[in-house]
Each structure stands twice: as structure tokens, then as C-alpha cells.
ZATORSE-263775 format. One record per residue (C-alpha): x, y, z; residue in one letter. Coordinates in steps of 0.2 Angstrom, whole numbers, plus 5000, padded with zeros to 4 digits. Each point is the difference from the previous one (the first is absolute). Example, Ala and Ser with C-alpha at 12.3 -4.5 7.8 and 13.67 -1.06 7.14 Angstrom:
[[5062; 4978; 5039]; a]
[[5006; 5017; 4997]; s]
END
This chain:
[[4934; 5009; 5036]; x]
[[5014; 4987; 4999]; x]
[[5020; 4997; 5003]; x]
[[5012; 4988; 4996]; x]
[[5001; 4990; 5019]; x]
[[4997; 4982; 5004]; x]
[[4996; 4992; 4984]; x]
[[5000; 5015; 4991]; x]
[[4985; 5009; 5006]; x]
[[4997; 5013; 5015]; x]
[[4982; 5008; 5004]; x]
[[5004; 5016; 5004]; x]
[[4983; 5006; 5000]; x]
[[5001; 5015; 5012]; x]
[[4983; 5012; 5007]; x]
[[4999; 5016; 5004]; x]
[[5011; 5008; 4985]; x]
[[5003; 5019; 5005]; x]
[[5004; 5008; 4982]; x]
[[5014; 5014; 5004]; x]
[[5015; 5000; 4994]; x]
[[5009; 5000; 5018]; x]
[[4988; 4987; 5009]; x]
[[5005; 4999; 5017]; x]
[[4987; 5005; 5015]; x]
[[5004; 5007; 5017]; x]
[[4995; 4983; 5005]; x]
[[5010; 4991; 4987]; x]
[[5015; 5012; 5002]; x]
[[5000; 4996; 5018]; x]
[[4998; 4981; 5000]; x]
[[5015; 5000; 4985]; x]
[[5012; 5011; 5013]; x]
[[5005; 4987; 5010]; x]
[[5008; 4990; 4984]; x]
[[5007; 5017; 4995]; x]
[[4990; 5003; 4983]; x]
[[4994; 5016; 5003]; x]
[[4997; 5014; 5013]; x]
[[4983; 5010; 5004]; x]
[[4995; 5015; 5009]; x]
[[4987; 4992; 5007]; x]
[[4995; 5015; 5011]; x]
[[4997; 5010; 4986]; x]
[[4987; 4991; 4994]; x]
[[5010; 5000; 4982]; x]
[[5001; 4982; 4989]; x]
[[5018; 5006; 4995]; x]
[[5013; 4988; 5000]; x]
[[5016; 5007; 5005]; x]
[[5015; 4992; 4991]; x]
[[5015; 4992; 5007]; x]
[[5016; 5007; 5003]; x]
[[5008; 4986; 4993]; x]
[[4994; 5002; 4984]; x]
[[5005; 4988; 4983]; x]
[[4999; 5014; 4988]; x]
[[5012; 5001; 4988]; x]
[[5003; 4980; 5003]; x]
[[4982; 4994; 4993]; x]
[[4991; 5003; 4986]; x]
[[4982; 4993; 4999]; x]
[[4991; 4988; 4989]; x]
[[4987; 4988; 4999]; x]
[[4992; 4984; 4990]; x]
[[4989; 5003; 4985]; x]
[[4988; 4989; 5009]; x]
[[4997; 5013; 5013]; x]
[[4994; 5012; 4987]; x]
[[4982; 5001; 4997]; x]
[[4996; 5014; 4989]; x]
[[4990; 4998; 4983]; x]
[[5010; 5005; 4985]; x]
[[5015; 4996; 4990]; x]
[[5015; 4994; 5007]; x]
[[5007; 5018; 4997]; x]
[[4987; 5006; 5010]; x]
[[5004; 4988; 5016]; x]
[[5018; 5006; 4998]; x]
[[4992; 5018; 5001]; x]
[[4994; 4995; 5015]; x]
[[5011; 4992; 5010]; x]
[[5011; 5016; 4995]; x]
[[4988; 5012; 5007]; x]
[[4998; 4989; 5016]; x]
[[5019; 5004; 5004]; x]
[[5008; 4985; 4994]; x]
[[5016; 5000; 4992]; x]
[[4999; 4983; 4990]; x]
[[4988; 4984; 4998]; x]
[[5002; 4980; 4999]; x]
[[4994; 4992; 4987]; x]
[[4995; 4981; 4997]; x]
[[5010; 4988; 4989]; x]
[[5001; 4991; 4990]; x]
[[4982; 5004; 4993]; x]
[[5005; 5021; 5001]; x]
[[4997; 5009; 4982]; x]
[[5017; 5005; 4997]; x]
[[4996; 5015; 4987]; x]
[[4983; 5006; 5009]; x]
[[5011; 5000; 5015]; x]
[[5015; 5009; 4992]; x]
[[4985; 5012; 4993]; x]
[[4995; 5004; 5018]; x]
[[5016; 5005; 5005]; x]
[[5005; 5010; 4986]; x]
[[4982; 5010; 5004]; x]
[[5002; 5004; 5019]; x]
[[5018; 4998; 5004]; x]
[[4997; 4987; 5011]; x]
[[5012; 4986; 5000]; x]
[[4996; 4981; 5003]; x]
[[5016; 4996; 5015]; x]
[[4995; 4982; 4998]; x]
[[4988; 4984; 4998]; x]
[[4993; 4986; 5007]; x]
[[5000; 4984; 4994]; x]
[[4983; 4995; 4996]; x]
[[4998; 4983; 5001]; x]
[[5013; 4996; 5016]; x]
[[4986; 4993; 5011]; x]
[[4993; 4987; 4989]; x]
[[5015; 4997; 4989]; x]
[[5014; 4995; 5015]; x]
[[5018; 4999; 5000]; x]
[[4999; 4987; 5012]; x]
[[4989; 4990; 4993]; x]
[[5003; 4981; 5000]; x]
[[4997; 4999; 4979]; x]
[[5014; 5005; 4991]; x]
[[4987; 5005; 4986]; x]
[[4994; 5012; 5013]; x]
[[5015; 5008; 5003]; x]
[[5005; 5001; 4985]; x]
[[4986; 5010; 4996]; x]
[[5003; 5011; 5015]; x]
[[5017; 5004; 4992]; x]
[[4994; 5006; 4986]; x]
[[4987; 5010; 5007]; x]
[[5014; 5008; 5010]; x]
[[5011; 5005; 4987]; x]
[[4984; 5006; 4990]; x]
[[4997; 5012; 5014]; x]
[[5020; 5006; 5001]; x]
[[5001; 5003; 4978]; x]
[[4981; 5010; 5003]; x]
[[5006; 5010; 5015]; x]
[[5015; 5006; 4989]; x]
[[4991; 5004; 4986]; x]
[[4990; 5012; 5009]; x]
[[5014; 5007; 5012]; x]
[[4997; 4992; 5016]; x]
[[5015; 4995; 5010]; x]
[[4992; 4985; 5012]; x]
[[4987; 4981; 4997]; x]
[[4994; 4997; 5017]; x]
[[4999; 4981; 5001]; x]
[[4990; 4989; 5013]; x]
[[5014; 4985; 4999]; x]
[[4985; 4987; 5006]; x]
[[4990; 4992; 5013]; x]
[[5004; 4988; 5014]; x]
[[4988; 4989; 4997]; x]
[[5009; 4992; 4983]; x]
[[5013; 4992; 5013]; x]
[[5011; 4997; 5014]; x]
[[5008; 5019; 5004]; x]
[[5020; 4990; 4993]; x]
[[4988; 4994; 4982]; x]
[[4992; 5016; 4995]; x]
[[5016; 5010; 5004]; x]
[[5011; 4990; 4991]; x]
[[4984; 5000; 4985]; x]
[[5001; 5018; 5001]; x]
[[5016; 5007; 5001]; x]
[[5005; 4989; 4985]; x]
[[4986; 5007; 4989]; x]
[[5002; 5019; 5004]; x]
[[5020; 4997; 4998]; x]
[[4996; 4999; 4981]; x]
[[4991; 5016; 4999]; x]
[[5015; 5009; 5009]; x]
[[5008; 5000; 4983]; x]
[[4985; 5010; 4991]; x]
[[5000; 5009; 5014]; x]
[[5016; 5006; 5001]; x]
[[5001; 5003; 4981]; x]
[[4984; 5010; 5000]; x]
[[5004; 5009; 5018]; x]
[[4986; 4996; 5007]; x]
[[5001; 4993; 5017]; x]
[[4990; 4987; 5007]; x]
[[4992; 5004; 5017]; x]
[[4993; 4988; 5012]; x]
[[4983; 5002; 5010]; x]
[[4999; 4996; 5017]; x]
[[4982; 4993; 4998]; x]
[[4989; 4987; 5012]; x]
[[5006; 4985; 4989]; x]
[[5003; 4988; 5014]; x]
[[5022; 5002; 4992]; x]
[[5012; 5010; 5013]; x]
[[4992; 5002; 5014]; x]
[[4989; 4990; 5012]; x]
[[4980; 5005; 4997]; x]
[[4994; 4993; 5016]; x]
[[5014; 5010; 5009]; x]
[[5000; 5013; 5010]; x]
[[5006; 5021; 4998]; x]
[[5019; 4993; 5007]; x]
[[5005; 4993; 4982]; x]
[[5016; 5007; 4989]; x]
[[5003; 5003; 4984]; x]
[[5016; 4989; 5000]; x]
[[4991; 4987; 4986]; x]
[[4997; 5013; 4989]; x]
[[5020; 5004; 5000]; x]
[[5005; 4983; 4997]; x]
[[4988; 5000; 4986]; x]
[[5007; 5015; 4989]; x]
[[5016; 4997; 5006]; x]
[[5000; 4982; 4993]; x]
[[4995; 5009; 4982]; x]
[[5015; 5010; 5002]; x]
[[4998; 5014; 4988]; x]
[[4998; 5019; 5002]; x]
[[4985; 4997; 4988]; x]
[[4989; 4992; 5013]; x]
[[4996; 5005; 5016]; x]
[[4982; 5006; 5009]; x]
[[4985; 5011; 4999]; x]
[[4996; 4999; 5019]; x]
[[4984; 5003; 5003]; x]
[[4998; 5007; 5017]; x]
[[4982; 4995; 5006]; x]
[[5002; 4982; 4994]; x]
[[5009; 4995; 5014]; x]
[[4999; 5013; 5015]; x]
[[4988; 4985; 5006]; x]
[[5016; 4988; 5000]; x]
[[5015; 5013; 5007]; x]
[[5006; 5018; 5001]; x]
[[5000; 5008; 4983]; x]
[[5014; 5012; 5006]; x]
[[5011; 4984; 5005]; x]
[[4994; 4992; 4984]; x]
[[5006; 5015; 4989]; x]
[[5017; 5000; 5007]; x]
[[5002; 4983; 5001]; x]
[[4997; 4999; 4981]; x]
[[5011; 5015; 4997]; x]
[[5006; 5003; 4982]; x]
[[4990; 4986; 4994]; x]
[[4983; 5014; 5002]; x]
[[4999; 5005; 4982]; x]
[[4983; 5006; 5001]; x]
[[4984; 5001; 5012]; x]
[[4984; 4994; 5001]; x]
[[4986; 5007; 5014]; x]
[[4984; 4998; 5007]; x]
[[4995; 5000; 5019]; x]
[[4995; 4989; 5011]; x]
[[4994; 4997; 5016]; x]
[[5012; 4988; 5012]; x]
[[4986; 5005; 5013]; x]
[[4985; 4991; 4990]; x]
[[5010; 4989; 4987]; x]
[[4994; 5007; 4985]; x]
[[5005; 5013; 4986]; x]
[[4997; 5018; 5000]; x]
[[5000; 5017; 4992]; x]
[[5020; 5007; 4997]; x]
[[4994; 5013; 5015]; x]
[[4993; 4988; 5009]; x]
[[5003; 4983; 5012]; x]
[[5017; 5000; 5012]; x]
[[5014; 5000; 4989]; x]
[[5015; 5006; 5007]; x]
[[5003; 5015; 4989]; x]
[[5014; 5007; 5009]; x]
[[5011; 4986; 5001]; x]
[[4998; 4997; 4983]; x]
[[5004; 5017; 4994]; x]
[[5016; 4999; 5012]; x]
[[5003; 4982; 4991]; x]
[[5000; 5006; 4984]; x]
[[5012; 5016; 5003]; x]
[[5012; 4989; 5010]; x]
[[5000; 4987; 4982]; x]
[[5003; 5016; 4991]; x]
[[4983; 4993; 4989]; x]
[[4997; 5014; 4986]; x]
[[4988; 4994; 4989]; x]
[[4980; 4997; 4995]; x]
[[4986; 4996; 5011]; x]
[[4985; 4992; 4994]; x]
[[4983; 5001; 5005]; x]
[[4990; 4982; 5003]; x]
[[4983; 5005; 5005]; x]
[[4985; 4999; 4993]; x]
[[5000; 5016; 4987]; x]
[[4984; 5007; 4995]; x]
[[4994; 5018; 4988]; x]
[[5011; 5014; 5000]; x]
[[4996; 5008; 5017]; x]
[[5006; 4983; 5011]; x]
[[5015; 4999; 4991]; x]
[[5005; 5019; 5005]; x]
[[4996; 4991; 5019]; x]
[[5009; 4986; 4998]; x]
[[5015; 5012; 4993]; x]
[[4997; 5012; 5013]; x]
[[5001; 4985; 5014]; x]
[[5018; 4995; 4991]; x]
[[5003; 5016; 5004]; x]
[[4999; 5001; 5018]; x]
[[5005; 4981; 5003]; x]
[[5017; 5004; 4992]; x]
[[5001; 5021; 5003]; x]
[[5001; 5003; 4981]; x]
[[4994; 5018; 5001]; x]
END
């Protein structure tokens, strides 16, 4: 199974899938320790994660993409599930969402799209050198903002482009002047426009090393200048390049939402939510210090109806939400 990374696509292909709802092992639980995830009683001989004392609930309420959701049926029917599983709302695609199926889903299960992602942000670039390009990309965006108000959701996460269109001063200069004239729709609609830290080769250095800031990614919303803009930080996208804590509260007020997924620093390479070295701890400290009430979404792989009550139950003790 896939993510949005370095041009677009992760492999995320993982072995081994346990099927419980709560998946951590004695093993797991003690390896995951160290970066304060969870806590075991290993001598026990019990695979019960214990949750932290320095829990987000209250502060976080769960979602995921539609992607992630692979149970047969209508679209009513995948809302079902992702309800059952424990979430508390769901991303949808867009532009390309069915606006009254989507509307019908919600109406049926009670559970609420919180937002969308644009569809087409990897191959249709705001930093591309061809104004046509970027034209397009503008209009793909505020597609994605009038779709995510007509169903209800409050947030369009947007990929702003890739390095490789330019120099770092050309494609931020490209970009920043194309999103500016969606902040309008935006702002009319009340829809904000959040910004994916992503491997795109744009804010950060990507043959660097775990000691980089998020100080980039300020400059960047701040030149937007609008309460309509800030950032869906995803928290494993970039443990490899710096401390996610640190990040957070670098970032501060501009974390409108959250992305996650784990991965390991150790081996270079992305994980299970309850899995990998991801400093849980500091990033749950991080996010009460910002005062971050809000939705977390989950950007794993997905599968039938009993990995996504695993992958809710990992959100769970990542973020103490129980």
C-alpha cells in the first residue's frame, strides 16, 4: 500500500499484520517504551499497552483518508465502518469526490467529513515553471475548497509542490503567488487551506540529517499571511529530519491539523503508527504546550474493517485518547 512521499508515492508494504484492535506486543511495547508510546507489563506475560499519563483526550478527535478504507460496499457502508472502528470523522478526495453520495453517507452514519485532499496536487504543481500548469492547479484547489464546503468539512490539505520544478527562491515565489488567489475562496467558504510537510525536496534539506528546523515552514505560511492557511503537520514525515516535539512548537498556532504514521529513524524507513522510534512523548508534550485542539488523521495503509479498529486503537495509545 501507498503514501503521498517523494514524488507522490510511499511503499508501505508491511508483514507480519497482527489483526487486534490494540496491536502492540510485549516485545513491541517494550521496544516503543523508550520513545514513550506505550508502557507494558512485560512480566506479566500480558500484550496490554498501558496508556500514557499525559493523554490528548479531550484535545483530538480521530480521522482518516477514504483511501485507507478497504471494505466492499457502498460508500455509506465504508462510513459505517470507519464509525465502528472508532473514528470520529474521515477525509475525502477532491476535486473528483461525489458531493451527494458523499452528503448521503453522512446523513446515514453520522459521520462527518472534517476535510479533503486535493487530489491532483502531485502532478498538477503550484510550482510549476507553466503558467498553464498553475493555472490548473488553482483551480483544482478552489474546486477542492467549494466540494469540502458543500459536504461540511472545515480543511483542503494541499502538497504546495516539489523541488525539483526549480531553484528553492523560483518555486516559492511560483507558489505562494498561486495559492494566494485561492485564499479568497477560501476565506469566503471557511475552509482552511493546510499545508503538508511531505518528502517534496521544498523546506527542508532531504540529504540532511535528524538536526533540521521547521523554520522554512514558518516563513512559508507566514508569507501567505492569512488565518486561512496554515499546516496539517504530519508527524512521521519528518521525524527523519528533526525533533517532532520541537517542530510542533516551533510551528505553534500555524498546526491546524495532524497527519501521522510511524517511522523508524533507526532503519530509515516508514512504519506502523505503533511502531518505529518516534518520540511520542515529546510530541504529545509539544502539542499541549501549543495548546493544539483539533483532528488527527491517520496515513497508513488502511485495510477491511478489523485493521482499521488496529490502526484506531494505535491512535489511541500514541496520543492517550482513551
Amino acid at each position: 500500500f501507498f503514501f503521498q512521499a517523494e514524488d507522490g508515492i510511499r511503499d508501505y508494504k508491511v508483514t507480519g499484520v497482527q489483526t487486534c484492535a490494540l496491536p502492540i506486543s510485549v516485545s513491541a511495547a517494550a521496544a516503543a517504551a523508550g520513545s514513550g508510546l506505550v508502557t507494558s507489563s512485560a512480566a506479566a506475560g500480558v500484550a496490554v499497552p498501558l496508556l500514557p499519563d499525559d493523554g490528548l483526550k479531550g484535545r483530538l478527535w480521530k480521522t482518516l483518508k477514504i483511501g485507507m478504507v478497504q471494505v466492499k460496499g457502498s460508500l455509506t457502508e465504508k462510513f459505517a465502518a470507519v464509525r465502528d472502528a472508532g473514528f470520529d470523522g474521515i477525509e475525502m478526495d477532491a476535486p473528483g469526490m461525489n458531493v451527494e453520495e458523499t452528503r448521503k453517507a453522512i446523513a446515514e452514519t453520522g459521520l462527518p467529513v472534517d476535510g479533503t485532499v486535493n487530489s491532483s496536487h502531485w502532478q498538477i504543481r503550484h510550482t510549476d515553471a507553466d503558467p498553464a500548469v498553475r493555472a490548473k492547479a488553482l483551480e483544482s484547489l478552489t474546486t477542492a475548497i467549494r466540494d469540502t464546503h458543500a459536504v461540511g468539512g472545515h480543511s483542503v490539505l494541499l502538497v504546495v509542490g516539489h523541488g525539483k520544478d526549480g531553484s528553492e527562491d523560483e518555486i516559492w515565489k511560483r507558489s505562494i503567488e498561486n495559492i494566494a488567489l485561492a485564499v479568497p475562496v477560501a476565506a469566503r467558504y471557511g475552509i482552511q487551506i493546510v499545508i503538508e510537510n511531505v518528502w517534496n525536496h521544498f523546506l527542508y534539506n532531504h540529504e540532511g540529517d535528524h538536526t533540521q528546523t521547521a523554520e522554512k515552514y514558518v516563513r512559508y505560511v507566514d508569507e501567505l499571511n492569512s488565518p486561512w492557511v496554515g499546516m496539517q503537520f504530519d508527524i512521521g514525515n519528518h521525524w527523519k529530519y528533526g525533533s517532532m516535539g520541537d517542530w510542533i512548537r516551533t510551528l505553534g498556532r500555524r498546526v491546524m491539523k495532524l497527519d501521522i504514521k510511524g517511522f523508524s529513524r533507526k532503519d530509515s524507513k516508514f512504519t506502523r503508527i505503533s511502531e518505529g522510534d518516534i518520540d511520542y512523548a515529546d510530541v504529545r508534550k509539544a502539542l499541549r504546550e501549543i495548546q493544539f485542539y483539533g483532528w488527527v488523521a491517520a496515513e497508513v495503509g488502511g485495510g477491511d474493517a478489523a485493521e482499521l479498529k488496529r490502526i484506531s486503537g494505535e491512535l489511541d495509545v500514541a496520543f492517550g485518547l482513551v
